[in-house]
C-alpha positions in Angstrom: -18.5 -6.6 2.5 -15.0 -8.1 3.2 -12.8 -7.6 6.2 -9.0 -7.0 5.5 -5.8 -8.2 7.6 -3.5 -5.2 7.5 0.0 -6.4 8.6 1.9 -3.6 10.6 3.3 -3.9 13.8 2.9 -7.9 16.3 -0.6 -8.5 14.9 -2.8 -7.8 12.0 -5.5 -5.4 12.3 -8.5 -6.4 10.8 -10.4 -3.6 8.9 -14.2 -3.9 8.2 -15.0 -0.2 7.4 -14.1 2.5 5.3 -13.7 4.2 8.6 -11.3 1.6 9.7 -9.2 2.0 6.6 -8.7 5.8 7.0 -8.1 5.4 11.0 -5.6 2.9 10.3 -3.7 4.6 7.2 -3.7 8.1 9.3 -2.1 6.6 12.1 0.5 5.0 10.1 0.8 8.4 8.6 1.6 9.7 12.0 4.4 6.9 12.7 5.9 7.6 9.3 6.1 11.5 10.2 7.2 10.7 13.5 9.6 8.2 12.8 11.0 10.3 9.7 11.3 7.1 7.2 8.5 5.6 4.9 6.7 3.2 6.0 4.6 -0.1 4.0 1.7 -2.4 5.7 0.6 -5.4 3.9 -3.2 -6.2 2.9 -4.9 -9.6 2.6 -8.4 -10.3 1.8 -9.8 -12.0 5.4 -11.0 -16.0 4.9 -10.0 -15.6 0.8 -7.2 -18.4 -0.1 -6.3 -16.9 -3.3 -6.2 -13.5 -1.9 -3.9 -10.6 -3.3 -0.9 -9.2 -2.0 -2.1 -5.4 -1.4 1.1 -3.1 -0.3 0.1 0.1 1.0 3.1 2.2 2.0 3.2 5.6 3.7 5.5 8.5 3.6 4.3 11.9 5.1 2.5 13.4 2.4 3.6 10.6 -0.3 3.0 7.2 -0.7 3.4 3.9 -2.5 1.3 0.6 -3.5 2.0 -2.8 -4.9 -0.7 -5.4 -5.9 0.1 -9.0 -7.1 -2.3 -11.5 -7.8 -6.2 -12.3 -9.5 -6.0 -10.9 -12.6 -2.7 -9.2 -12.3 0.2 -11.5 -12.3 3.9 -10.5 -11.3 4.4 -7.3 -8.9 2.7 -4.0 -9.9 3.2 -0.8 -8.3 1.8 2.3 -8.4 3.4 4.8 -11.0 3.2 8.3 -9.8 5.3 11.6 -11.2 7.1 12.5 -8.2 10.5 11.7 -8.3 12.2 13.0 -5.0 16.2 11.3 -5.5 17.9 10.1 -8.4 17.8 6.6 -7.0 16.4 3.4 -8.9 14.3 2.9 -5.8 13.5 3.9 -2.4 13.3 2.1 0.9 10.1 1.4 2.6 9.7 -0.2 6.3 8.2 -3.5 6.7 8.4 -4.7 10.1 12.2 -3.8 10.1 12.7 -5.1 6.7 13.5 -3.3 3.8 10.7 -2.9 1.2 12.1 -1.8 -2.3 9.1 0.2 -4.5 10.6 2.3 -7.5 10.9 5.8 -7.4 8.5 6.3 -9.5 6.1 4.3 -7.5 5.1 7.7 -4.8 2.0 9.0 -5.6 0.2 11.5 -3.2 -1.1 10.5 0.2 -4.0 11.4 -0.8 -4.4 8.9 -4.1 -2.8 6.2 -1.3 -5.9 6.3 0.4 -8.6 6.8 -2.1 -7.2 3.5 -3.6 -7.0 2.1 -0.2 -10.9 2.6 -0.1 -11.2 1.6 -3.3 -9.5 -2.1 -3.1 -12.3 -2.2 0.3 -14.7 -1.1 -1.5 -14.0 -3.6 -4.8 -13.8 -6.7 -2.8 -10.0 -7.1 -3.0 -9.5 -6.1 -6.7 -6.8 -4.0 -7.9 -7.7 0.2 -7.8 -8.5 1.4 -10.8 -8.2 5.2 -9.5 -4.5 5.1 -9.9 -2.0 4.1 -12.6 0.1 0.9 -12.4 3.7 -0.2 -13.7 4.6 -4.2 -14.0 7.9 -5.0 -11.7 10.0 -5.9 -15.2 12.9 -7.8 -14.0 
């Protein structure tokens, strides 16, 4: 079983259970609510140098992801059917930078953390429970 470093806030938490993942996603859940903007954490595979880039972003009841890197070159984000604006993209918080995902990207909370779970449970691989897009530039 692997352990993840989940960037959000001074230090990373590291995150060795399922029960870990869902204790961490809900309380960024809470900060996103509470703050009212969304909000995206960063995931890296613990003692892998060739790990992925994992995004997991939170907005209330909506949420984003990115993966680069194994077998999935370039940027890939998750490709949902909400469409809340009209905007190309929307703004997520990293650590008081702005995180671009597309607005297409927000998918349910609820498909945020199933594929949370699911890139613990794979080892680091990308979620196959939810649909992807390739960052064309």
């Amino acid at each position: 079983m692997i352990s993840v470093k989940a960037y959000y806030g001074r230090e990373p938490q590291i995150l060795r259970t399922h029960d870990d993942v869902v204790s961490f996603l809900e309380s960024v859940r809470v900060d996103s609510e509470s703050l009212g903007y969304p909000i995206m954490t960063l995931w890296y595979v613990n003692g892998d140098e060739h790990t992925p880039e994992f995004g997991v972003g939170v907005n209330s009841d909506l949420g984003a992801l990115s993966y680069s890197g194994r077998l999935y070159p370039g940027i890939w984000f998750s490709s949902g059917d909400v469409d809340v604006r009209g905007d190309d993209v929307l703004s997520y918080d990293y650590q008081g930078s702005e995180m671009p995902v597309p607005v297409r990207g927000e998918i349910p909370y609820a498909d945020v953390l199933d594929a949370a779970v699911e890139f613990f449970r794979l080892d680091g691989d990308r979620p196959m429970s939810v649909r992807w897009q390739k960052l064309v530039r």
